[in-house]
C-alpha positions as CSV (number, residue, x, y, z in Angstrom):
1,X,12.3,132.8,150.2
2,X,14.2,135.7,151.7
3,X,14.0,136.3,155.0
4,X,14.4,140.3,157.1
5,X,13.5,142.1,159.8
6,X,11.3,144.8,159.7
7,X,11.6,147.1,162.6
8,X,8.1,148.4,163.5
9,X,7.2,152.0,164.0
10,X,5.1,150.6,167.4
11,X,9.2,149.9,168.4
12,X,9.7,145.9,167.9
13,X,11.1,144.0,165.5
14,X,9.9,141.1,163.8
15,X,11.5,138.3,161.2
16,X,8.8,137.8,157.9
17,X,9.9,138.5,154.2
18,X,9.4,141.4,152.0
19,X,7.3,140.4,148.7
20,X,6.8,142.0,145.4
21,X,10.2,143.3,144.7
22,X,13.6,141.5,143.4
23,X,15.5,140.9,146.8
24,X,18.6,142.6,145.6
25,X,16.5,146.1,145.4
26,X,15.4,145.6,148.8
27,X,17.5,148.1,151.2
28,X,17.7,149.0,155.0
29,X,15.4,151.9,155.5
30,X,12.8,150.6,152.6
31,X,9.1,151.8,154.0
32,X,6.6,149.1,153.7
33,X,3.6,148.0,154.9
34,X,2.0,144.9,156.4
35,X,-0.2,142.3,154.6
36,X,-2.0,139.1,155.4
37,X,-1.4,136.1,153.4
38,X,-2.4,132.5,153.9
39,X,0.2,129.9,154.2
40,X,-0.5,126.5,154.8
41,X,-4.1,127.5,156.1
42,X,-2.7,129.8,158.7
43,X,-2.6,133.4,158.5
44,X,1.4,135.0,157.7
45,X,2.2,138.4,158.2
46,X,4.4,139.5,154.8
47,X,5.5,142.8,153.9
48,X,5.4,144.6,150.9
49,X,7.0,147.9,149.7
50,X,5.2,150.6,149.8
51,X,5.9,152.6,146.9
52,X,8.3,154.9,148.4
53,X,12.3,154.8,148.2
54,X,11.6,151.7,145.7
């Protein structure tokens, strides 16, 4: 698992991952978008890229 922080357009930051992309093509400034997963029967916020810049 490799962990980031996303800064959020509403201004905070928060620590998840970034899924559905090799971590060495993931790259400060990479737009992505929010999705909820389960893990370990509680809701986790992930991110995923979001076509753009990838």
């Amino acid at each position: 698992m490799h962990l980031c922080l996303v800064d959020l357009e509403e201004g905070f930051r928060m620590m998840s991952r970034v899924e559905g992309i090799e971590p060495g093509r993931v790259a400060i400034g990479d737009p992505v978008v929010a999705v909820l997963i389960e893990h370990a029967g509680a809701p986790l916020v992930v991110f995923h890229p979001n076509g753009e810049g990838v």
